[in-house]
PLY file of the C-alpha trace (Angstrom):
ply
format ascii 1.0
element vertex 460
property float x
property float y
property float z
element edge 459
property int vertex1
property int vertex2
end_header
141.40 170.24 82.22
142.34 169.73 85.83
143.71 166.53 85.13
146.23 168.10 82.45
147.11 171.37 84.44
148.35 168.92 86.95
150.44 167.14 84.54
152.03 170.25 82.91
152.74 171.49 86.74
154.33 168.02 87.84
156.68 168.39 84.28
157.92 171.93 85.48
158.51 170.49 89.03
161.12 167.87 86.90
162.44 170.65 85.31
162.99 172.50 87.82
164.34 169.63 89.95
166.45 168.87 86.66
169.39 171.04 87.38
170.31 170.26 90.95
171.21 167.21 89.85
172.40 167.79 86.60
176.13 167.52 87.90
175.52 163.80 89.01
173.77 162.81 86.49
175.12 162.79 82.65
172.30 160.94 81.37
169.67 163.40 82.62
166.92 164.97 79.63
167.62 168.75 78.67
164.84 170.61 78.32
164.23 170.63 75.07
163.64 166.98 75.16
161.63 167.43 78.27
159.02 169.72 76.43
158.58 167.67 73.12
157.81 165.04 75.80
155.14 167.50 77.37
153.75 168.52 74.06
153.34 165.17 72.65
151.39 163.92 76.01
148.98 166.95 75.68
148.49 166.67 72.25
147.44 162.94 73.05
145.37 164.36 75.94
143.48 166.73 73.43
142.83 163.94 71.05
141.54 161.68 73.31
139.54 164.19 75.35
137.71 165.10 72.15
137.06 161.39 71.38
135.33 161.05 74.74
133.71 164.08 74.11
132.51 163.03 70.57
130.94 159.50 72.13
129.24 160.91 74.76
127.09 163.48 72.88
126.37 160.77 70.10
124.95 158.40 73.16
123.36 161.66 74.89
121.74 161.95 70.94
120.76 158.18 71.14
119.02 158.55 74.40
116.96 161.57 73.79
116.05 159.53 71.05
114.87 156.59 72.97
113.51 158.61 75.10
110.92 160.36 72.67
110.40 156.88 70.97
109.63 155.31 74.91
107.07 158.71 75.55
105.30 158.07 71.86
105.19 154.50 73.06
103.40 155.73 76.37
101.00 157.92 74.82
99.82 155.80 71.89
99.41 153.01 74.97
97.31 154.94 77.22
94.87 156.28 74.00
94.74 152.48 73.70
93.97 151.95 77.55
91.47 153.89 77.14
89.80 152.76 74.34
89.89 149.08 75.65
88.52 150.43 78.84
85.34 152.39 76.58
84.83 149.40 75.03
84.90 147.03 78.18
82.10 149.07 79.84
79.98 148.71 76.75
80.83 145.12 76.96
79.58 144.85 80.17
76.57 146.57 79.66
76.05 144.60 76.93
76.62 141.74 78.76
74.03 142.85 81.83
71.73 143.96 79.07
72.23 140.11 77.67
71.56 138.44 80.76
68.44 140.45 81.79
67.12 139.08 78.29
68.20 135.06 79.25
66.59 135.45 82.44
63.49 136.84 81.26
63.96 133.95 78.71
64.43 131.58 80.80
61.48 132.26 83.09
60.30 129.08 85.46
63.51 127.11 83.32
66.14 128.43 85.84
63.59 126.11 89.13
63.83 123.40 86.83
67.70 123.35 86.53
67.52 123.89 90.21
65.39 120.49 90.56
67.22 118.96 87.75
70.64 119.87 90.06
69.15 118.37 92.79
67.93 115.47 91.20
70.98 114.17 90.05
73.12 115.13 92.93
70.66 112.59 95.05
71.43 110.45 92.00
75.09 110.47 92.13
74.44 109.67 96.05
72.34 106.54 95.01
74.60 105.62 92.38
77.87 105.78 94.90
76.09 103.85 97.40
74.86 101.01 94.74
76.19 97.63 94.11
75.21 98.33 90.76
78.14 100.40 90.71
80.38 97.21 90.24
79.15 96.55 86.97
77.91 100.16 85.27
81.43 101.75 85.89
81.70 105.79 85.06
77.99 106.99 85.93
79.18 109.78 88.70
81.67 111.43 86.28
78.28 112.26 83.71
76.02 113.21 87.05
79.38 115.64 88.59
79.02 117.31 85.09
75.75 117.70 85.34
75.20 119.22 88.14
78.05 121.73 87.17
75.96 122.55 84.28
72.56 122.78 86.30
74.71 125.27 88.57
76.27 127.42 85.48
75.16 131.00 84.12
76.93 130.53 81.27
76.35 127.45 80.06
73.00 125.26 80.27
72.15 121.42 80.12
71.56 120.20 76.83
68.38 117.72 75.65
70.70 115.21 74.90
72.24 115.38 78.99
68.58 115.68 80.45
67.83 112.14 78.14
71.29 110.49 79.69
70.12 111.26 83.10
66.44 109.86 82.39
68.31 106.78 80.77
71.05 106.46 83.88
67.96 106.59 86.63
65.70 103.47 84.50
68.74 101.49 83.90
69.24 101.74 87.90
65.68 100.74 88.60
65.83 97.98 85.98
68.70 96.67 87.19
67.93 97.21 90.71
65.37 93.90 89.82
68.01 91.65 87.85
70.32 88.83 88.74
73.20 89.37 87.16
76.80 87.35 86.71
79.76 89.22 85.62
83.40 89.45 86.36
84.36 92.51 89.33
87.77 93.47 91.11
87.23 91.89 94.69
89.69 93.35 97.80
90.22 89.79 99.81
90.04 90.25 103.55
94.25 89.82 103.79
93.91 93.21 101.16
94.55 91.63 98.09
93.15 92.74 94.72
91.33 89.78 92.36
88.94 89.36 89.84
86.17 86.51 90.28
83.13 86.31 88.88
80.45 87.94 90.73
76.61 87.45 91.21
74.52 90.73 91.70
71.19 90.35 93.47
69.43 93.22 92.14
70.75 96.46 94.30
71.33 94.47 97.88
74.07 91.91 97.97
76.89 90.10 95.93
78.17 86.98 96.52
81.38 85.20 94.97
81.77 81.74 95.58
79.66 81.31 98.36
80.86 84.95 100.33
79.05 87.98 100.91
80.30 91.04 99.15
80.05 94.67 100.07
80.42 97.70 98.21
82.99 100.26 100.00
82.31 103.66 98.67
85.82 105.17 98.97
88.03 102.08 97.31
84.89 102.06 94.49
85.44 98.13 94.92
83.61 95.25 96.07
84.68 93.77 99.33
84.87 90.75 100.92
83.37 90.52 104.63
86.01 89.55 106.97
83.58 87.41 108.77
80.77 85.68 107.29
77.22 85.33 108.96
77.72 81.34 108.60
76.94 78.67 106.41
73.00 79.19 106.98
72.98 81.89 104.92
76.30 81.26 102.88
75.03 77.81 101.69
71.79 79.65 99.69
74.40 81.85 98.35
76.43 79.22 97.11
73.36 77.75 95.59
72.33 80.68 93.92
75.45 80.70 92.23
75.31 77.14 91.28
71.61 77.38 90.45
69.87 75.68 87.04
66.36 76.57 88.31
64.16 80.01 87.82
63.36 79.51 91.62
66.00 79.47 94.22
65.70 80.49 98.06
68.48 82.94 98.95
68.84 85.43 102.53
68.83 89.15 101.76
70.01 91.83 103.69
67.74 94.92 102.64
70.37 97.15 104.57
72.99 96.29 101.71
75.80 94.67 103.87
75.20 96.23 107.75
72.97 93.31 108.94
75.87 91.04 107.48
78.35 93.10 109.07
76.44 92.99 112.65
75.65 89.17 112.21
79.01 88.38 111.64
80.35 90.01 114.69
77.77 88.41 116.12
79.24 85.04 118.63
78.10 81.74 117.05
76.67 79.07 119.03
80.70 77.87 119.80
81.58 80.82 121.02
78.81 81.23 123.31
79.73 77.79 125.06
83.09 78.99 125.62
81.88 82.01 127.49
80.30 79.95 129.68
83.43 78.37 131.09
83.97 75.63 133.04
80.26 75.60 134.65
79.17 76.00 131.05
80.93 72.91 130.11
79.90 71.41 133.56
75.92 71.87 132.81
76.35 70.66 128.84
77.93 67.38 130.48
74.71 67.11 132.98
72.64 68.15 129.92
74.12 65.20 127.53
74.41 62.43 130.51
70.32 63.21 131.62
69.29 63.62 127.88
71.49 59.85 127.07
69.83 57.75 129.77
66.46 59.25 129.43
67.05 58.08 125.91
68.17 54.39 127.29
65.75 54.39 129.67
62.73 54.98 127.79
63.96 52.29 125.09
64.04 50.27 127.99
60.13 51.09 128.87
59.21 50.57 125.58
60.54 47.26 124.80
59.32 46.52 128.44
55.59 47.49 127.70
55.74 45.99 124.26
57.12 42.15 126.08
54.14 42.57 128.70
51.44 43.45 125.88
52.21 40.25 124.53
52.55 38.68 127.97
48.80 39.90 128.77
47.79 38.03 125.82
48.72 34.58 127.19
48.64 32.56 130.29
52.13 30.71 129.85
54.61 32.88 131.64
58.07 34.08 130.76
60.72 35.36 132.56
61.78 37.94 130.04
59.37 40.67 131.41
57.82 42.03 134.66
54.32 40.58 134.09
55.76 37.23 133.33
57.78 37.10 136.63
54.99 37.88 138.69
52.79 35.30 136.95
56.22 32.65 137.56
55.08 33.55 141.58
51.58 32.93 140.73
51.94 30.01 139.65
54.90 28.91 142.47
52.17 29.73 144.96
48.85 28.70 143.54
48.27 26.21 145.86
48.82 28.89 149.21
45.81 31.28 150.56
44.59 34.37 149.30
46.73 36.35 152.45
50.26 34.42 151.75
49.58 34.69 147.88
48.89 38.44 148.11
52.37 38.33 150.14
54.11 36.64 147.43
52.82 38.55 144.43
53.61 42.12 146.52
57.26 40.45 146.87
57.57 40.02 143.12
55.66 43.73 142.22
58.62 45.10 144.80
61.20 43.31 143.27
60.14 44.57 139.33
59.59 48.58 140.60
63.22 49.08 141.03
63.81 47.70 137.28
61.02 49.70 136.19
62.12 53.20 137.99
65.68 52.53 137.26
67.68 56.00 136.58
64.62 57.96 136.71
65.39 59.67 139.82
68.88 61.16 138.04
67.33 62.51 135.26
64.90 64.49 137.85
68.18 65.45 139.96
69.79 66.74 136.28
66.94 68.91 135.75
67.33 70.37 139.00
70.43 71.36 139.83
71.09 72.65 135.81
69.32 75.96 136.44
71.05 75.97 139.77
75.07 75.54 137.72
73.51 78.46 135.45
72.62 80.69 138.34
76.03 79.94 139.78
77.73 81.01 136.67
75.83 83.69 136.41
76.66 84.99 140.02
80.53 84.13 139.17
80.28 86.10 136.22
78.75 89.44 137.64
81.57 89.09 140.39
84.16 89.60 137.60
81.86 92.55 135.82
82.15 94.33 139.01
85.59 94.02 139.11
86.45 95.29 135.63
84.25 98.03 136.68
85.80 98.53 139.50
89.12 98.51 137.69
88.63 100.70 134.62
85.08 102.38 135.63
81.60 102.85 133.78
82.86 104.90 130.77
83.08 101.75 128.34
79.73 100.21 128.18
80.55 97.66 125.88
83.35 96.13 128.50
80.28 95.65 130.86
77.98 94.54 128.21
80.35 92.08 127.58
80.89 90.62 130.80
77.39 90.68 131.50
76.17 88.68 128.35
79.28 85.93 129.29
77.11 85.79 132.63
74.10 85.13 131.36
75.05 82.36 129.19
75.45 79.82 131.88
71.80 80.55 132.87
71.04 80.30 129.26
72.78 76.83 129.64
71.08 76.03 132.75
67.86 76.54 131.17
68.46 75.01 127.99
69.67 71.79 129.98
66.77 71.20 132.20
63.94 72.25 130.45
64.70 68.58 128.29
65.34 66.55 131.21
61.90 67.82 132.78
59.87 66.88 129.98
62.60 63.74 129.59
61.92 62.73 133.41
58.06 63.35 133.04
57.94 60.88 130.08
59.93 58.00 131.43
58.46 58.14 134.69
55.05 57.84 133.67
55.86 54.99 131.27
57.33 53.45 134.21
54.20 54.10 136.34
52.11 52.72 133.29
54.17 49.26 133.77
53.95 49.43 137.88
50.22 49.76 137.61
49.50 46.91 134.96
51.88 45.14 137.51
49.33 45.91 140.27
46.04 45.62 138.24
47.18 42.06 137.27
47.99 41.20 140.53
44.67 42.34 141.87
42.96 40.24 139.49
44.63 37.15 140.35
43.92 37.66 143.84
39.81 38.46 142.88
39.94 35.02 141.47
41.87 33.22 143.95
39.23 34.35 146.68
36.35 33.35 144.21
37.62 30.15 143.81
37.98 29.95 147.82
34.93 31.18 148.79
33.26 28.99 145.98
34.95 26.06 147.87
33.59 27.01 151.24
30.02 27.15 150.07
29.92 23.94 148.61
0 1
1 2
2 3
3 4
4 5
5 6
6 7
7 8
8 9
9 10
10 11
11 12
12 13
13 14
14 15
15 16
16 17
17 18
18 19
19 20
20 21
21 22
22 23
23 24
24 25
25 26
26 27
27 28
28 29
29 30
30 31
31 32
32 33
33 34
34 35
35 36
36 37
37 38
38 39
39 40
40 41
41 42
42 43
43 44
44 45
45 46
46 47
47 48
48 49
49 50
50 51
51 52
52 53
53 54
54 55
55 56
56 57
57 58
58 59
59 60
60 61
61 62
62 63
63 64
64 65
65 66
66 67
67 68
68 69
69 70
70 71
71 72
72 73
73 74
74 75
75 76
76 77
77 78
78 79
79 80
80 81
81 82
82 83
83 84
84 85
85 86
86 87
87 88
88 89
89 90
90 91
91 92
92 93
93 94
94 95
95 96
96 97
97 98
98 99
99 100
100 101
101 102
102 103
103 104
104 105
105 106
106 107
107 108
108 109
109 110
110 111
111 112
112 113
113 114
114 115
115 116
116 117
117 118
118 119
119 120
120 121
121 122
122 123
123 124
124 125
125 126
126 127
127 128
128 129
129 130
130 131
131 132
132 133
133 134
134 135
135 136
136 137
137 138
138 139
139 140
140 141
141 142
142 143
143 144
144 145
145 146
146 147
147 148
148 149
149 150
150 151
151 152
152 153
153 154
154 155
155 156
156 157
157 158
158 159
159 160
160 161
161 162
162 163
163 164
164 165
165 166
166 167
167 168
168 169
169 170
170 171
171 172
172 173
173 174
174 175
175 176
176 177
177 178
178 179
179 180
180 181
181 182
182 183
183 184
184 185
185 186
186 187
187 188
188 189
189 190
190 191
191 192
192 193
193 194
194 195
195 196
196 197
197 198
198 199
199 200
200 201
201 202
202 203
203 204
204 205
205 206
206 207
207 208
208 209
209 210
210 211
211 212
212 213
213 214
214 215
215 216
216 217
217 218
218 219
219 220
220 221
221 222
222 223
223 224
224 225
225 226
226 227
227 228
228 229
229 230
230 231
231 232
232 233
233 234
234 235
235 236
236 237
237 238
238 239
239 240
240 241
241 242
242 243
243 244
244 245
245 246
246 247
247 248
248 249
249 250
250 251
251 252
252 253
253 254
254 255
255 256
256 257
257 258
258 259
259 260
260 261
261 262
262 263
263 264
264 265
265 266
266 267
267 268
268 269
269 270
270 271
271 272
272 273
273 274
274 275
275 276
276 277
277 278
278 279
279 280
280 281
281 282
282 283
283 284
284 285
285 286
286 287
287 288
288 289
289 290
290 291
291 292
292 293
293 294
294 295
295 296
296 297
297 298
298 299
299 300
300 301
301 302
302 303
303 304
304 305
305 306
306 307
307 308
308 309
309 310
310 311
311 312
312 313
313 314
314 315
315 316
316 317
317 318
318 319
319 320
320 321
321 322
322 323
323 324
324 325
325 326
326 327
327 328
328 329
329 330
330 331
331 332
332 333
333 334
334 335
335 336
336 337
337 338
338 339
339 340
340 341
341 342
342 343
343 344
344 345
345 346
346 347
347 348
348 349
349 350
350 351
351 352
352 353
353 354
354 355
355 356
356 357
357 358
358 359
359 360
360 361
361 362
362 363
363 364
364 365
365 366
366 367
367 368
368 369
369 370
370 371
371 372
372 373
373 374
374 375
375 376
376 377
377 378
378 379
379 380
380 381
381 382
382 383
383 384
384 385
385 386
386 387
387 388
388 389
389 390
390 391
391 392
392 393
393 394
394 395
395 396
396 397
397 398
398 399
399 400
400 401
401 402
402 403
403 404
404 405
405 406
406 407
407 408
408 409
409 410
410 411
411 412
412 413
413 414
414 415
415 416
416 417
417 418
418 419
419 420
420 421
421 422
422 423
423 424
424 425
425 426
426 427
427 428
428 429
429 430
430 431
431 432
432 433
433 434
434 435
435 436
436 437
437 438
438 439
439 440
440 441
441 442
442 443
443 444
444 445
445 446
446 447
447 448
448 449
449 450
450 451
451 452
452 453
453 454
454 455
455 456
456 457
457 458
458 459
């Protein structure tokens, strides 16, 4: 209405404005014109104002009418509400009632799903932990069900999953005592996935082509040790592989892998002799030179004693053993005295001792001052542990542990050298004394007679 009031007032301000100009203007509206013009515009004003008016109370209609439709809606929702929540609380009572009745039931049943949950979770342990593992594939994803089962309130282990788990824990005790050959994924040292064929030693090791396998419990593979203890115990393993026999001697580690783990970090025999060093290698020299000529030496003595055993067995001297050469100055000198003859046959004793005693005196010097390289290295060696310690401290005890046991293995070297040449030098130096004596014994003899045979002269 406002809206139209202004309109009429703005066409009576034209009008009025109108004749002022009328003189300038001939092609100005008269006023008859000028109303028609004002008519028509209200009369399209009216129409369209009642249109408007005419929509809005048929959408004003259609929303009181969703509006009663949306309340209904609400009403006949809550009733419902309420109903579901009636019937909820008798389902829970029912429910409470219901489980009251199961666990009255159920009685000493619920502490036997509480041992039988406990039983196979220290079954699943076994079973991840088992080499067995590698060829019964699957056996955790039963037991993890299982023991979700033993653990529910709504749902309880059947017969037929009690009889799986008695069946799961024989088969692992009868194959536990098997030797077994079948093909396995292997991870090779360098990380590498393969499939060989595998031999299972009951539950403690597997071997594949003469290596030890382990079982790593995250990767669910086998795996091949990095080091191996050594062909002591790899050859058996090899040979159990290979074997045609029932019977066949094999090494195993009841600790399923560790022991093989520690032995092979463990420093073979080469390594040891290169910890030694240079006095290492020093006392194995000593060790092989004393350990060589006691060998020469008492071949020597024993093709010695075995020419003068046959020498004693004749009077007809030779000059391819000690006895013989002192008979040779016997019999050179038969015709002097018993006092020059005794000279002569001392001469020829003195001249066969050195022969005799030859290179004994080094193997005794060896098997002294061994021990004495070993206790040098040793010294050496704890020198340089107190310098790492003084360097990076006490707080690694394997760094000294390490140093120490390098020190100790020229001592170990020392030992290991002269203990042989001891009993070496002991050996060859009484063989030699055996010869020396025969030697003198002969001598002495020869001389008994030789005075007989003067004194026998004398008297007549």
């Amino acid at each position: 209405m406002k809206l139209r009031n202004l309109f009429t007032i703005t066409a009576m301000a034209v009008t009025f404005a109108l004749p002022a100009h009328a003189n300038e203007s001939k092609s100005s509206l008269d006023m008859d014109a000028l109303l028609n013009l004002v008519k028509e515009g209200q009369a399209r004003d009216n129409a369209e104002f009642n249109a408007r008016m005419k929509r809005f109370n048929i959408a004003k209609y259609d929303q009181e009418n969703l509006l009663n439709l949306e309340k209904q809606a609400r009403t006949r929702l809550e009733k419902e509400s309420a109903t579901k929540e009636a019937q909820f609380a008798e389902n829970e009572e029912k429910i409470n009632v219901a489980q009251e009745r199961l666990n009255n039931r159920l009685g000493s049943l619920k502490e036997m799903f509480g041992v039988l949950q406990q039983v196979a979770g220290d079954t699943q342990g076994v079973f991840e932990g088992s080499v067995i593992s590698s060829q019964v594939e699957g056996r955790e994803a039963f037991l993890t069900n299982l023991i979700k089962l033993a653990g529910s309130s709504s749902e309880l282990p059947s017969i037929q999953n009690l009889e799986q788990l008695w069946f799961e824990m024989q088969r692992e005790m009868t194959l536990s005592g098997d030797v077994a050959q079948y093909p396995a994924s292997v991870v090779l040292p360098n990380g590498e996935t393969v499939t060989k064929n595998v031999t299972r030693i009951g539950g403690f090791n597997v071997v594949a082509q003469g290596d030890y396998l382990v079982w790593d419990l995250e990767a669910k593979k086998l795996v091949e040790l990095d080091v191996q203890p050594g062909s002591r115990y790899n050859g058996p393993a090899a040979d159990l592989e290979n074997a045609t026999t029932e019977m066949t001697g094999f090494w195993i580690d009841p600790s399923r892998g560790q022991l093989l783990k520690i032995m092979g970090q463990t420093a073979g025999l080469t390594e040891r002799i290169q910890q030694g060093g240079v006095v290492g290698y020093i006392i194995l020299a000593l060790a092989i030179i004393g350990v060589l000529l006691s060998l020469i030496r008492m071949t020597w003595l024993t093709a010695e004693s075995k020419r003068i055993k046959k020498q004693m067995e004749t009077d007809q001297a030779s000059d391819d053993n000690a006895l013989g050469r002192v008979m040779t100055a016997y019999h050179a000198n038969s015709g002097a005295d018993t006092e020059t003859l005794e000279l002569h046959l001392g001469e020829a004793i003195s001249n066969e001792i050195p022969r005799l005693s030859k290179g004994i005196n080094w193997i005794k010097i060896i098997s002294v001052v061994a021990p004495l390289l070993g206790l040098l290295g040793t010294v050496t060696g704890m020198i340089d542990v107190f310098e790492t310690m003084s360097l990076f401290g006490t707080g690694d005890p394997k760094l000294m542990a390490g140093g120490i046991s390098q020190a100790l293995v020229t001592t170990v070297l020392g030992l290991v050298a002269a203990i042989p040449c001891v009993f070496l030098h002991t050996m060859t130096n009484n063989k030699s004394r055996e010869l020396i004596q025969i030697l003198q014994e002969r001598a002495t003899g020869i001389l008994a007679r030789k005075a007989e045979e003067e004194y026998q002269a004398k008297a007549a």
